[in-house]
CHARMM-style PDB file with segment names, atoms N, HN, CA, C and O in Angstrom:
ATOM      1  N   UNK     1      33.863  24.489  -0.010  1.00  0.00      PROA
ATOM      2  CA  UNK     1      32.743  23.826  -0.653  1.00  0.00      PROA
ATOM      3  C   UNK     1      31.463  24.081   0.123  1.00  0.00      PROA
ATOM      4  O   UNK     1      31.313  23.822   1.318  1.00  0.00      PROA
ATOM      5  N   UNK     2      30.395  24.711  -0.828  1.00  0.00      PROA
ATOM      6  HN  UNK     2      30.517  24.921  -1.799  1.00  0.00      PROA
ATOM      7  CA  UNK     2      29.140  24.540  -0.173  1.00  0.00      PROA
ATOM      8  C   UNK     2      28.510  23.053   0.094  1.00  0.00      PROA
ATOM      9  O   UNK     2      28.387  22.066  -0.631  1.00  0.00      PROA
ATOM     10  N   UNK     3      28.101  23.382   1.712  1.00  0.00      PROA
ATOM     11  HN  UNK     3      28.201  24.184   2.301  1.00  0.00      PROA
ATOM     12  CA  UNK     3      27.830  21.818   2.211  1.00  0.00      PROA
ATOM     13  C   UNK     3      25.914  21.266   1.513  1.00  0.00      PROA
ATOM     14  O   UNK     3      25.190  22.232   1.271  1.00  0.00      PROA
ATOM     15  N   UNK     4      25.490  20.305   1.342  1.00  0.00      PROA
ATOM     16  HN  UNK     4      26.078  19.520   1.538  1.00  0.00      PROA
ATOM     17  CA  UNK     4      24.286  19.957   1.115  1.00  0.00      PROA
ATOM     18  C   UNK     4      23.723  20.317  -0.422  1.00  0.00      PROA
ATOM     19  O   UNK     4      22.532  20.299  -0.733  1.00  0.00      PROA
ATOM     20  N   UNK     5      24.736  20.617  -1.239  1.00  0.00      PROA
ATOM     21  HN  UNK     5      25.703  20.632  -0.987  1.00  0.00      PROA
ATOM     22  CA  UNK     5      24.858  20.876  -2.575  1.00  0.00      PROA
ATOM     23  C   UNK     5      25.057  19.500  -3.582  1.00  0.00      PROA
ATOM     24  O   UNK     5      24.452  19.464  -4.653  1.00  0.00      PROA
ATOM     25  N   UNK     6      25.961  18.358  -3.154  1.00  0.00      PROA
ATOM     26  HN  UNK     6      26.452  18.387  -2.284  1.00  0.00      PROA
ATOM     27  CA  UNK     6      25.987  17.321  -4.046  1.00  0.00      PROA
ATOM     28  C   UNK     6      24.833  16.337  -3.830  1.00  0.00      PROA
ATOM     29  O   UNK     6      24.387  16.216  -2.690  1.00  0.00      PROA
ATOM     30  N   UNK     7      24.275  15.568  -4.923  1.00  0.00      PROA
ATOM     31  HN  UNK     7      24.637  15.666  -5.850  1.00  0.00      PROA
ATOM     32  CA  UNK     7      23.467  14.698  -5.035  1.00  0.00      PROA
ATOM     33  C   UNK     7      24.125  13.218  -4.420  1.00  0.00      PROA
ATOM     34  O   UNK     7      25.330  12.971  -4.464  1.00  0.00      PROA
ATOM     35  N   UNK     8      23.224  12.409  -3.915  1.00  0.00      PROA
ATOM     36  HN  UNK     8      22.245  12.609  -3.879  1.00  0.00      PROA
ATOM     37  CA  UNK     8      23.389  11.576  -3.169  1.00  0.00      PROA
ATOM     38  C   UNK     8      23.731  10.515  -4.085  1.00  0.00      PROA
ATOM     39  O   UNK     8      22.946  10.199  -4.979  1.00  0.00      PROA
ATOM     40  N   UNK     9      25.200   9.755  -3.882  1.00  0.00      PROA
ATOM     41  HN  UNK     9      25.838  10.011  -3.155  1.00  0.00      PROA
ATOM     42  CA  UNK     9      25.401   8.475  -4.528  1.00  0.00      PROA
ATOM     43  C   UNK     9      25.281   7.371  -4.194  1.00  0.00      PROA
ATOM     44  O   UNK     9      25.830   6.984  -3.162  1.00  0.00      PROA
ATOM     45  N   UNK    10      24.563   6.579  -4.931  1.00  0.00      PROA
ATOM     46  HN  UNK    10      24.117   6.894  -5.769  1.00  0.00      PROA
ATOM     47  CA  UNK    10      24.026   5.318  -4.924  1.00  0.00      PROA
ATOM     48  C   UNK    10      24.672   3.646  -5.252  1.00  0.00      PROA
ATOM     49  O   UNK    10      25.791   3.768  -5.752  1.00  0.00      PROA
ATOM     50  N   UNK    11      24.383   2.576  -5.146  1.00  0.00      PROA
ATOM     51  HN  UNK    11      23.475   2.476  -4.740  1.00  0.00      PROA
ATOM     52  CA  UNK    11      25.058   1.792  -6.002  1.00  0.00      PROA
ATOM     53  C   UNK    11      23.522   1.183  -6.390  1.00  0.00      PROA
ATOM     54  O   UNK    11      22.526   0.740  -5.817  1.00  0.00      PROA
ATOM     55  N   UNK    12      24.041   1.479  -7.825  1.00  0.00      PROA
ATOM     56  HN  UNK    12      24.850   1.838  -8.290  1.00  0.00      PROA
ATOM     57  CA  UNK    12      22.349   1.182  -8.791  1.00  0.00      PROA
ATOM     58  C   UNK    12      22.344   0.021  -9.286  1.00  0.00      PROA
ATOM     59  O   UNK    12      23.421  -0.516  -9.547  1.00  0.00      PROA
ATOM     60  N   UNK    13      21.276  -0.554  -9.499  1.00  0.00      PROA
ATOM     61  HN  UNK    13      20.401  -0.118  -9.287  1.00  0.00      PROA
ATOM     62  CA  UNK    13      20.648  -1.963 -10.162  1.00  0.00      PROA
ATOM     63  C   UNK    13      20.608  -1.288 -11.326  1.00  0.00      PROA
ATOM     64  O   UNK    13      20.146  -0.153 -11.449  1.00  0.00      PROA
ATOM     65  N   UNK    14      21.179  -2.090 -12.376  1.00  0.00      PROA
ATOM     66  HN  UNK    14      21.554  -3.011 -12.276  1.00  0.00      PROA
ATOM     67  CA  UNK    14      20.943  -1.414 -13.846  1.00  0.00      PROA
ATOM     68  C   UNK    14      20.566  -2.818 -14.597  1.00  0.00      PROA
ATOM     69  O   UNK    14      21.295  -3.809 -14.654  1.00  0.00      PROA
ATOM     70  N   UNK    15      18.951  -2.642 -15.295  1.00  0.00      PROA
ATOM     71  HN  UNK    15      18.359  -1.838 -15.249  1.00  0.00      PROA
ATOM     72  CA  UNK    15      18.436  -3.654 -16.267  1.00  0.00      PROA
ATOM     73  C   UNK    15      18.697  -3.296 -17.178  1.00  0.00      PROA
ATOM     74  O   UNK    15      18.719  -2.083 -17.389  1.00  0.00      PROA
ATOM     75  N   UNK    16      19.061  -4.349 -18.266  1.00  0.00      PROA
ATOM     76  HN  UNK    16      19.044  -5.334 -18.094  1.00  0.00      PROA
ATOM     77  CA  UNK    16      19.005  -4.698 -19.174  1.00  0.00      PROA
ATOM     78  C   UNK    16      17.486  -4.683 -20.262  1.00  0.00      PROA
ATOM     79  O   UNK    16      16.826  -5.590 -19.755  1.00  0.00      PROA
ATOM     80  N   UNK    17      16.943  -4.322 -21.031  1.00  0.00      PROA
ATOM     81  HN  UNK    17      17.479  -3.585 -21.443  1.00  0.00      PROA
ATOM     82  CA  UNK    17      15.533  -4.089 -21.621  1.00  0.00      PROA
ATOM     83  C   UNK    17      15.950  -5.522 -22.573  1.00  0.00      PROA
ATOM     84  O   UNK    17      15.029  -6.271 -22.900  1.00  0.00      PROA
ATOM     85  N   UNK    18      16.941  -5.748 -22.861  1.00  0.00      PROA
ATOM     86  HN  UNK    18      17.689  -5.139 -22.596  1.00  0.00      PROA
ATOM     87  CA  UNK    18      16.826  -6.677 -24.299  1.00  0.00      PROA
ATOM     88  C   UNK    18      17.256  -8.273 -23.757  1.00  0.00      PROA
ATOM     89  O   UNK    18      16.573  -9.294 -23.842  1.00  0.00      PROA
ATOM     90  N   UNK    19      18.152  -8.161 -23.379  1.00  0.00      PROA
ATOM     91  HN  UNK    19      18.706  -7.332 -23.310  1.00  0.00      PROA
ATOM     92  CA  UNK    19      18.731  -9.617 -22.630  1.00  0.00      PROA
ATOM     93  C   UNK    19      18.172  -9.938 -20.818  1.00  0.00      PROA
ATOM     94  O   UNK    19      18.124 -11.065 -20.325  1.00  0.00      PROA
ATOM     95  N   UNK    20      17.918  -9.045 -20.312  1.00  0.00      PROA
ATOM     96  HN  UNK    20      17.958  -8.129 -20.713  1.00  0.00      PROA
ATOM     97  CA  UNK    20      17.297  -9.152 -18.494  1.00  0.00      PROA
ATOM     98  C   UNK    20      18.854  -9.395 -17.758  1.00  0.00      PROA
ATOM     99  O   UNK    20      18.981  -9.976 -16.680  1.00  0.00      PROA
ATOM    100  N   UNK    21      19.817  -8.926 -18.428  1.00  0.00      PROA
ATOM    101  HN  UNK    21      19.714  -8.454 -19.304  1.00  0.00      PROA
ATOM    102  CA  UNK    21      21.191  -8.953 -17.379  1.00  0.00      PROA
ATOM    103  C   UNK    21      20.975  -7.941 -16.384  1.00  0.00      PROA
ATOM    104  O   UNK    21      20.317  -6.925 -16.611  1.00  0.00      PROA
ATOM    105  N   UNK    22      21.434  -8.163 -15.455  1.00  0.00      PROA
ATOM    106  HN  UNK    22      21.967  -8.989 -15.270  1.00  0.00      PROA
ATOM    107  CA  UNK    22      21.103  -7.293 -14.210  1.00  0.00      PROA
ATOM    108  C   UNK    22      22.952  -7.324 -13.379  1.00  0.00      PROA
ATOM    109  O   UNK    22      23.643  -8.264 -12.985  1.00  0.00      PROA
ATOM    110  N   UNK    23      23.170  -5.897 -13.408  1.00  0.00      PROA
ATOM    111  HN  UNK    23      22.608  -5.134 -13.728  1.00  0.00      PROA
ATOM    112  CA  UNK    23      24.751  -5.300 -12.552  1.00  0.00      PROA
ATOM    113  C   UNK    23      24.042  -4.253 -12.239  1.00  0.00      PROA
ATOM    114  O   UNK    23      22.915  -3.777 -12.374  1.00  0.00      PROA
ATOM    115  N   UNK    24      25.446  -3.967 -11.606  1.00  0.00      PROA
ATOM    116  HN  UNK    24      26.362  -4.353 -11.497  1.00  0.00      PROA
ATOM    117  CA  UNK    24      25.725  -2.668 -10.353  1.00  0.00      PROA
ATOM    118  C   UNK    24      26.366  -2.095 -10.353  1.00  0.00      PROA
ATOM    119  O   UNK    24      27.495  -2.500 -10.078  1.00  0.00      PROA
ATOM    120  N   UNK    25      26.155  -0.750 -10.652  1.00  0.00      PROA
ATOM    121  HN  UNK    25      25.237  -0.420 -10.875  1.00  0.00      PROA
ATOM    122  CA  UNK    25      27.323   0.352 -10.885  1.00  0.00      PROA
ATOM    123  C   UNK    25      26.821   1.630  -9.419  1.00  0.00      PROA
ATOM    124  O   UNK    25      25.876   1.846  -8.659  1.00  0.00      PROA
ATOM    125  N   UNK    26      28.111   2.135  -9.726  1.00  0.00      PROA
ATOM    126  HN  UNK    26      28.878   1.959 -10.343  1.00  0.00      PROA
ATOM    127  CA  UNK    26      28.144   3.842  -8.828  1.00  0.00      PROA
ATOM    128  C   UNK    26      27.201   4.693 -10.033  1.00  0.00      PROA
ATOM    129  O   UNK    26      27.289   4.702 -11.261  1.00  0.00      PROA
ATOM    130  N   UNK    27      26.248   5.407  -9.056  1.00  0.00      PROA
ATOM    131  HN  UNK    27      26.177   5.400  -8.058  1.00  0.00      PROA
ATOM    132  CA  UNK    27      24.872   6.533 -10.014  1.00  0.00      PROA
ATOM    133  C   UNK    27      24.975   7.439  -8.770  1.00  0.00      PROA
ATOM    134  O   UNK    27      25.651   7.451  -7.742  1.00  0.00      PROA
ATOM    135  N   UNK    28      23.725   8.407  -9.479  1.00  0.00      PROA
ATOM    136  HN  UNK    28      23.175   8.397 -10.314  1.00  0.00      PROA
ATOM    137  CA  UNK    28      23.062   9.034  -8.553  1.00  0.00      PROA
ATOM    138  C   UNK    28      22.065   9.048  -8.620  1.00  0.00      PROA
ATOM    139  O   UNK    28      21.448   9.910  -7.993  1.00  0.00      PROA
ATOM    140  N   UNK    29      21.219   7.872  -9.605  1.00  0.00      PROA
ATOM    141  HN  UNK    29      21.720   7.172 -10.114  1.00  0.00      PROA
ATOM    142  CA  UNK    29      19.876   7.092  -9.450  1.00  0.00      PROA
ATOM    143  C   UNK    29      20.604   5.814  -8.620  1.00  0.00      PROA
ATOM    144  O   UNK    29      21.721   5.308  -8.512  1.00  0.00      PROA
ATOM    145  N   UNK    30      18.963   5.587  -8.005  1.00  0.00      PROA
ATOM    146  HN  UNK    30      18.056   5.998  -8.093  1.00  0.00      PROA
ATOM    147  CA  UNK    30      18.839   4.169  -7.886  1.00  0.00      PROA
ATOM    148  C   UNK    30      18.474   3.205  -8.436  1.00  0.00      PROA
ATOM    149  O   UNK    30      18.504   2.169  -7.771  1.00  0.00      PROA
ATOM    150  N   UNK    31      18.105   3.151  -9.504  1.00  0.00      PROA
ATOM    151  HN  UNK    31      18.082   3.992 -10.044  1.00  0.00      PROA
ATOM    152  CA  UNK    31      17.561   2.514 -10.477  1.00  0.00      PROA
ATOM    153  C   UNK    31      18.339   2.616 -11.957  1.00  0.00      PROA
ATOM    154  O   UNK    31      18.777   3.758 -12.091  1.00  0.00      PROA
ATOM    155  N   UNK    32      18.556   2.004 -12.783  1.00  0.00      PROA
ATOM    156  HN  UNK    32      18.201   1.076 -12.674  1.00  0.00      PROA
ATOM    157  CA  UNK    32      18.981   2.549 -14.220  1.00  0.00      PROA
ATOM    158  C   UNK    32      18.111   1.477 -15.025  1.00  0.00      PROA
ATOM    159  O   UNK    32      17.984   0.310 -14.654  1.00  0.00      PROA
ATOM    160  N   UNK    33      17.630   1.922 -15.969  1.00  0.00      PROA
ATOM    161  HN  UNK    33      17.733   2.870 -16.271  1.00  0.00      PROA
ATOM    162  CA  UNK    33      17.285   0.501 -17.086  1.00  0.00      PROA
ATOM    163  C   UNK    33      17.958   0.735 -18.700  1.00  0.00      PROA
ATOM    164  O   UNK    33      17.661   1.885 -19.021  1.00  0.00      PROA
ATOM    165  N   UNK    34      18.402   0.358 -19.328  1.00  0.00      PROA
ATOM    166  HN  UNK    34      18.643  -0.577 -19.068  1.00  0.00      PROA
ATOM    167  CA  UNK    34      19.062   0.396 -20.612  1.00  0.00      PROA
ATOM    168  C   UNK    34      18.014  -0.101 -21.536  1.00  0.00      PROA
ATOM    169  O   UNK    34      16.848  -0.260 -21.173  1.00  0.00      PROA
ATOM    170  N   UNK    35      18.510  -0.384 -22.918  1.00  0.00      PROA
ATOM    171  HN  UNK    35      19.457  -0.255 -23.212  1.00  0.00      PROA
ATOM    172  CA  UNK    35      17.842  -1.135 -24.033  1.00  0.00      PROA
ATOM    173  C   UNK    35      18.914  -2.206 -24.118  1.00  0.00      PROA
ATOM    174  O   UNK    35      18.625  -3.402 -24.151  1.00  0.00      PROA
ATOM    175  N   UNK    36      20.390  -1.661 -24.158  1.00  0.00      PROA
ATOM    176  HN  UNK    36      20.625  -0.689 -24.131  1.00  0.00      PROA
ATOM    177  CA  UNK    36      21.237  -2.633 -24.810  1.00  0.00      PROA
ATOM    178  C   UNK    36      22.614  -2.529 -23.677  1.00  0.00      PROA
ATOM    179  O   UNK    36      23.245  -1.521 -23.358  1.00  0.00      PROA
ATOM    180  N   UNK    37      22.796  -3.913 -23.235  1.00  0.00      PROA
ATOM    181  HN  UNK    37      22.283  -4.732 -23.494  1.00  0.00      PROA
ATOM    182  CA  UNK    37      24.001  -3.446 -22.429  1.00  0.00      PROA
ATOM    183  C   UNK    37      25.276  -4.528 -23.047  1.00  0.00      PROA
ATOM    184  O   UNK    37      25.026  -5.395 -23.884  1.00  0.00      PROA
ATOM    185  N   UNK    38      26.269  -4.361 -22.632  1.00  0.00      PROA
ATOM    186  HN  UNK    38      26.472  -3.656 -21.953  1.00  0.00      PROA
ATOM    187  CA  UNK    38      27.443  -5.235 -23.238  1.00  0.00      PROA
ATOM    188  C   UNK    38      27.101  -6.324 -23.254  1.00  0.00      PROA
ATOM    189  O   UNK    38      27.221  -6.664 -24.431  1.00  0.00      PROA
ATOM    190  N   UNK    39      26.759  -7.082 -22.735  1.00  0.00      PROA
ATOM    191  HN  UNK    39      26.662  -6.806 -21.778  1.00  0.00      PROA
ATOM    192  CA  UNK    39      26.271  -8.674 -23.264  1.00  0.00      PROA
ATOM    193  C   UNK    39      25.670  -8.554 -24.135  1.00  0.00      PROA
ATOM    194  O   UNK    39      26.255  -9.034 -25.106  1.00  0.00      PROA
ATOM    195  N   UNK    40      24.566  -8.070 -24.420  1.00  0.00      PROA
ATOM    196  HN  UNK    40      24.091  -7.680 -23.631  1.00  0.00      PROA
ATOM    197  CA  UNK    40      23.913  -8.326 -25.967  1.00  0.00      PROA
ATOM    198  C   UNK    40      24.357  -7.311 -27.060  1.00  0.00      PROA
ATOM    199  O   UNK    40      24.068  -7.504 -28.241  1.00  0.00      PROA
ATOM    200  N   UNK    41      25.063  -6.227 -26.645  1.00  0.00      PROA
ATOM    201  HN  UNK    41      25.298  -6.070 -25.686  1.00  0.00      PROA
ATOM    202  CA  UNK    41      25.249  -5.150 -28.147  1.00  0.00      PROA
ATOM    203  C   UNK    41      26.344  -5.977 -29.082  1.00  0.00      PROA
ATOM    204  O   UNK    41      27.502  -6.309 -28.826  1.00  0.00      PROA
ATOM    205  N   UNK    42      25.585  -6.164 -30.181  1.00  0.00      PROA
ATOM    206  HN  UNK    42      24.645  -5.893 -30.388  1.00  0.00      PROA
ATOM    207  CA  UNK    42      26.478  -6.619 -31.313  1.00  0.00      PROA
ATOM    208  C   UNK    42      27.693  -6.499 -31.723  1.00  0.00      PROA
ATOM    209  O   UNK    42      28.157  -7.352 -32.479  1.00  0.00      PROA
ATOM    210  N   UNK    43      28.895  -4.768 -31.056  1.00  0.00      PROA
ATOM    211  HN  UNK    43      28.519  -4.074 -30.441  1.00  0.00      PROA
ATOM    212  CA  UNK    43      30.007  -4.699 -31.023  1.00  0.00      PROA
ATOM    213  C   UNK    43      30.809  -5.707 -30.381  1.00  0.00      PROA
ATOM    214  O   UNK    43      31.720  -6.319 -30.938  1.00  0.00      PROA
ATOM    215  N   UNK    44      30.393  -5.873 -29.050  1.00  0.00      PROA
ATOM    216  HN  UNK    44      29.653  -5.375 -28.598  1.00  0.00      PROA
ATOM    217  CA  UNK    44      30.942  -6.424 -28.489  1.00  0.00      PROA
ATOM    218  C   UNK    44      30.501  -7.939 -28.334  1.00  0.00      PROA
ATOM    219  O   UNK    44      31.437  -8.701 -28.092  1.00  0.00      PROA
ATOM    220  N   UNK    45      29.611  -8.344 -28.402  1.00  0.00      PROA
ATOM    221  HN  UNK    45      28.850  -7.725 -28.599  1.00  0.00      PROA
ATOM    222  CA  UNK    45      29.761  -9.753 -28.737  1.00  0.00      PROA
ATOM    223  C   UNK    45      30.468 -10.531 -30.221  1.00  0.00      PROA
ATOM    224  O   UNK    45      30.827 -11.687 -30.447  1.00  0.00      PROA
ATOM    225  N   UNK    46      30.455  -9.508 -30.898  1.00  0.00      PROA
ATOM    226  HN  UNK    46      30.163  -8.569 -30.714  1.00  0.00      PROA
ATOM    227  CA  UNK    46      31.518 -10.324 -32.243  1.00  0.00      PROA
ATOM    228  C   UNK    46      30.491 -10.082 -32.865  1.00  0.00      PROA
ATOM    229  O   UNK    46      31.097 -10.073 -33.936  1.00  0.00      PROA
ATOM    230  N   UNK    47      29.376  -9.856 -33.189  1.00  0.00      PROA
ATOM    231  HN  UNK    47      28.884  -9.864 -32.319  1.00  0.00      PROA
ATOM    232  CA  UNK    47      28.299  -9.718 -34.429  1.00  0.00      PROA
ATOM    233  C   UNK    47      27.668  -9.067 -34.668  1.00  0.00      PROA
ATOM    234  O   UNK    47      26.446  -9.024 -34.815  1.00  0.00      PROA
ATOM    235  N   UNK    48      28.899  -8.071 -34.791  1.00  0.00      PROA
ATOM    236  HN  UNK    48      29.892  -8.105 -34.672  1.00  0.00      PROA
ATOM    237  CA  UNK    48      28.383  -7.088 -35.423  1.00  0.00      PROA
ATOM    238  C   UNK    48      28.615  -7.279 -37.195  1.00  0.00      PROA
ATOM    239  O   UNK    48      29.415  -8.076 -37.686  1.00  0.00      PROA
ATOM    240  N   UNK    49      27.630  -6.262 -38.057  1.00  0.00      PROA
ATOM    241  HN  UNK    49      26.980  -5.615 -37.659  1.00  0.00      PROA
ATOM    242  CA  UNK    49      27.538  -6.753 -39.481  1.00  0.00      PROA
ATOM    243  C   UNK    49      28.252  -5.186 -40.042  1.00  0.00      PROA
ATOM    244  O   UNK    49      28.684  -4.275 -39.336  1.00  0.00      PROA
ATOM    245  N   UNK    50      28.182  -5.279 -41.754  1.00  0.00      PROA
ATOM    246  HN  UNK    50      27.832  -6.019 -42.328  1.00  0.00      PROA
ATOM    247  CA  UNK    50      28.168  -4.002 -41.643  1.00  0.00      PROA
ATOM    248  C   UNK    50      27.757  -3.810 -43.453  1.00  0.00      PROA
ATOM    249  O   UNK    50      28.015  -4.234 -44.580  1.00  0.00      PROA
ATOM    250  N   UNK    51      26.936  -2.837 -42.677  1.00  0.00      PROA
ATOM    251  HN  UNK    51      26.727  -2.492 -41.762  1.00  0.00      PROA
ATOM    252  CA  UNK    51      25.677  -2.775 -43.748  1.00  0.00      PROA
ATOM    253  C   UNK    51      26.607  -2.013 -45.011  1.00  0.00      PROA
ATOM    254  O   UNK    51      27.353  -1.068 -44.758  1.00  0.00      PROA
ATOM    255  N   UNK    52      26.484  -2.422 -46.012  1.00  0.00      PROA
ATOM    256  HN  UNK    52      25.878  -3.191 -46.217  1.00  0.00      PROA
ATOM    257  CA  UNK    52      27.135  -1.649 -47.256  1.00  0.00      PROA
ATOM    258  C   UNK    52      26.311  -0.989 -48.547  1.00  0.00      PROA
ATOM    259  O   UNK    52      25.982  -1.543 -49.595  1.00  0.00      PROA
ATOM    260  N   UNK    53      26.098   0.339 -48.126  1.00  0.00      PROA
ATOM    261  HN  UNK    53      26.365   0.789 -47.274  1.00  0.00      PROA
ATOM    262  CA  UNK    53      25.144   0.957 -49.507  1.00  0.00      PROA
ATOM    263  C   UNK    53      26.072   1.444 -50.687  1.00  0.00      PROA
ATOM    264  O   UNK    53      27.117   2.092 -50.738  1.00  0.00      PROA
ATOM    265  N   UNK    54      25.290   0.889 -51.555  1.00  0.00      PROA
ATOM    266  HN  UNK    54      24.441   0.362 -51.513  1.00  0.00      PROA
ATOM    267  CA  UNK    54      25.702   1.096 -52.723  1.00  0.00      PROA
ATOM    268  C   UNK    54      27.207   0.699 -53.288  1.00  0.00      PROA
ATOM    269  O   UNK    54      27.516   1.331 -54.298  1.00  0.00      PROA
ATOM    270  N   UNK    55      28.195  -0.242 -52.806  1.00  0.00      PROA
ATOM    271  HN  UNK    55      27.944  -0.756 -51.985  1.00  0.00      PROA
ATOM    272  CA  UNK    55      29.523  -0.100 -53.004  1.00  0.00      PROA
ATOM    273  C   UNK    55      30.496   0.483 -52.439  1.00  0.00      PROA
ATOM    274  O   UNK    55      31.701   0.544 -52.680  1.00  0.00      PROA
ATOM    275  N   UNK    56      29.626   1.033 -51.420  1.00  0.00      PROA
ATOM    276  HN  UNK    56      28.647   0.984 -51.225  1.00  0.00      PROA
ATOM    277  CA  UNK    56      30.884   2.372 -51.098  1.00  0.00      PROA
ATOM    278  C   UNK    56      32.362   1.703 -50.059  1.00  0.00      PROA
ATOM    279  O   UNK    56      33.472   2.217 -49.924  1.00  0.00      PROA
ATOM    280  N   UNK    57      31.913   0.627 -49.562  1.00  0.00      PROA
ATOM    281  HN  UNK    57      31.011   0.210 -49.671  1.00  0.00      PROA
ATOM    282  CA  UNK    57      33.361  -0.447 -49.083  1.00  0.00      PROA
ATOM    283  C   UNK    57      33.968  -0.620 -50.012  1.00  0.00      PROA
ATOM    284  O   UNK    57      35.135  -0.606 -49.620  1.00  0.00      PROA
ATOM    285  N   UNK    58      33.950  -0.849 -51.459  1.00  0.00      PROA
ATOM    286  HN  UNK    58      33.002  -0.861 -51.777  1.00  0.00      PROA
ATOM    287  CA  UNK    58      34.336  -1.341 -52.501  1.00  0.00      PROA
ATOM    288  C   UNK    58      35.223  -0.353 -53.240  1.00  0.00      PROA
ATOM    289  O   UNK    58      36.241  -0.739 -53.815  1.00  0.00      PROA
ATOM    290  N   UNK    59      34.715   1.339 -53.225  1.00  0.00      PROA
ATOM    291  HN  UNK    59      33.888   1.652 -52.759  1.00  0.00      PROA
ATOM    292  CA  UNK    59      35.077   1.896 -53.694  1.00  0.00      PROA
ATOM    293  C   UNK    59      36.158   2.606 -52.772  1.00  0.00      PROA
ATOM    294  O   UNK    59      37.086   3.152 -53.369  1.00  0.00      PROA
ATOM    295  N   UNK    60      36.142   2.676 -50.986  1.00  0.00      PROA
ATOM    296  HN  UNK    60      35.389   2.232 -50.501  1.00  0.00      PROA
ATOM    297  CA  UNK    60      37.221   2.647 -50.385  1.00  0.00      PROA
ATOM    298  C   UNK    60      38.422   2.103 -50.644  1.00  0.00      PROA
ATOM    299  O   UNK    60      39.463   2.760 -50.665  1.00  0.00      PROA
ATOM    300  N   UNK    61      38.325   0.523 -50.917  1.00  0.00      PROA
ATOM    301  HN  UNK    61      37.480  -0.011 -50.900  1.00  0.00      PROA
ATOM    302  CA  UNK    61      39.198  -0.426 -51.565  1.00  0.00      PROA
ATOM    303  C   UNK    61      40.055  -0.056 -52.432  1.00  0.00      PROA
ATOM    304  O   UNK    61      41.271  -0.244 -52.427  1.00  0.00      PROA
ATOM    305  N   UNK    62      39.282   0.582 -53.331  1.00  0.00      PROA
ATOM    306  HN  UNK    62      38.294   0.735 -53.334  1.00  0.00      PROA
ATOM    307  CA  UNK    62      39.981   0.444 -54.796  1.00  0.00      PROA
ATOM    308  C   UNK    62      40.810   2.075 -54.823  1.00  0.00      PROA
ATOM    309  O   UNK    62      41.672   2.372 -55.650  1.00  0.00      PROA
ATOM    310  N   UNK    63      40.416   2.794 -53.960  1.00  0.00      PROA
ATOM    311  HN  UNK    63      39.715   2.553 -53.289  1.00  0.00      PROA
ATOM    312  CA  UNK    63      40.462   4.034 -53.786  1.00  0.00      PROA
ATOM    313  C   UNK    63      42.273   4.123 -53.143  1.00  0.00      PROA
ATOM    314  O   UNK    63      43.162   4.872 -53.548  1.00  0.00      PROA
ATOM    315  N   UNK    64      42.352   2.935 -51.896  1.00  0.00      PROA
ATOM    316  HN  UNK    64      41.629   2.327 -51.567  1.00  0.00      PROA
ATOM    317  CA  UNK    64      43.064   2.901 -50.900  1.00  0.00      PROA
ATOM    318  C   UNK    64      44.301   1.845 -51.757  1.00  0.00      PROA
ATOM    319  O   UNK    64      45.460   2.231 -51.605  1.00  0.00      PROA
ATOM    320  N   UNK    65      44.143   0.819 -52.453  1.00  0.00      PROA
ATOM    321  HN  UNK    65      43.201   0.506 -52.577  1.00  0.00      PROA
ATOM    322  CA  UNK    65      44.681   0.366 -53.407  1.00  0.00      PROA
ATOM    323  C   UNK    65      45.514   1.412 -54.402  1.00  0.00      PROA
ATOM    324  O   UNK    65      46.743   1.463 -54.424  1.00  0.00      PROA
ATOM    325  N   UNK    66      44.983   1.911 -54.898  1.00  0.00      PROA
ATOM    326  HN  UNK    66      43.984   1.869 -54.880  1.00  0.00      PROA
ATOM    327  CA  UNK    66      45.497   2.925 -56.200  1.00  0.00      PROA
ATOM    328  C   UNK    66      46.304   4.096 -55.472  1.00  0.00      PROA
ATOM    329  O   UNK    66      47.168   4.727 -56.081  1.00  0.00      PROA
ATOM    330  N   UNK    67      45.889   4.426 -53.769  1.00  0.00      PROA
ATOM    331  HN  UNK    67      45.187   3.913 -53.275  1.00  0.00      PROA
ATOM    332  CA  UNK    67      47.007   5.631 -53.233  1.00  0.00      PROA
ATOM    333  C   UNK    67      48.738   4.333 -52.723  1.00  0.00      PROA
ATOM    334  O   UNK    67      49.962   4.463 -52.740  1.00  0.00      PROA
ATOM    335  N   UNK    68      47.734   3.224 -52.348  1.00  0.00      PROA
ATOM    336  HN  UNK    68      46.739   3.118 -52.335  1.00  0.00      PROA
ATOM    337  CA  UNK    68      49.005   2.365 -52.262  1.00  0.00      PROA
ATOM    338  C   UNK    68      50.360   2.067 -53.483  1.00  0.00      PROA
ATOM    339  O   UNK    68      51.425   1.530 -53.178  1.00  0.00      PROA
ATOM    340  N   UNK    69      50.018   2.533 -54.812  1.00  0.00      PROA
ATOM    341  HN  UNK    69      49.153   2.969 -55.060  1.00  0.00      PROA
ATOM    342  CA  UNK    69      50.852   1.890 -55.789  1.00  0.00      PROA
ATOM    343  C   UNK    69      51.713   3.212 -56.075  1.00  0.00      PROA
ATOM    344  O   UNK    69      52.730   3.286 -56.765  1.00  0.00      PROA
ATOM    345  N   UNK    70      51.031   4.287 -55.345  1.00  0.00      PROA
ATOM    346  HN  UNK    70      50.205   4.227 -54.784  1.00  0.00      PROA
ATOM    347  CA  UNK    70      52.013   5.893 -55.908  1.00  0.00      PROA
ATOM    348  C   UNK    70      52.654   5.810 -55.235  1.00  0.00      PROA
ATOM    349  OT1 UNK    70      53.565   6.634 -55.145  1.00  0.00      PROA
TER     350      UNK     70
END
């Protein structure tokens, strides 16, 4: 291995932009800032929605229904 080749690892402060949660992970910044971190992203807190255009959940349904009866 060439010596003085890897970047220096850190343990980073990582903000939060939407909620101000503040952890610490292994980087090779010292710093990180996000928009959305697991406390506030909607997957994972349970609320998440889910947007439906035009029917098309509906027509999965009926789609997934009708391969069920063959």
């Amino acid at each position: 291995m060439k010596a003085d080749i890897h970047p220096q690892y850190h343990q980073a402060q990582v903000h939060c932009a939407s909620c101000g949660t503040e952890f610490t992970v292994g980087s090779t910044a010292e710093v990180l800032r996000v928009d959305i971190c697991g406390s506030c992203h909607p997957f994972y807190t349970g609320k998440q929605t889910i947007v439906d255009t035009a029917g098309q959940v509906e027509r999965f349904q009926k789609r997934l229904e009708r391969s069920a009866k063959l």
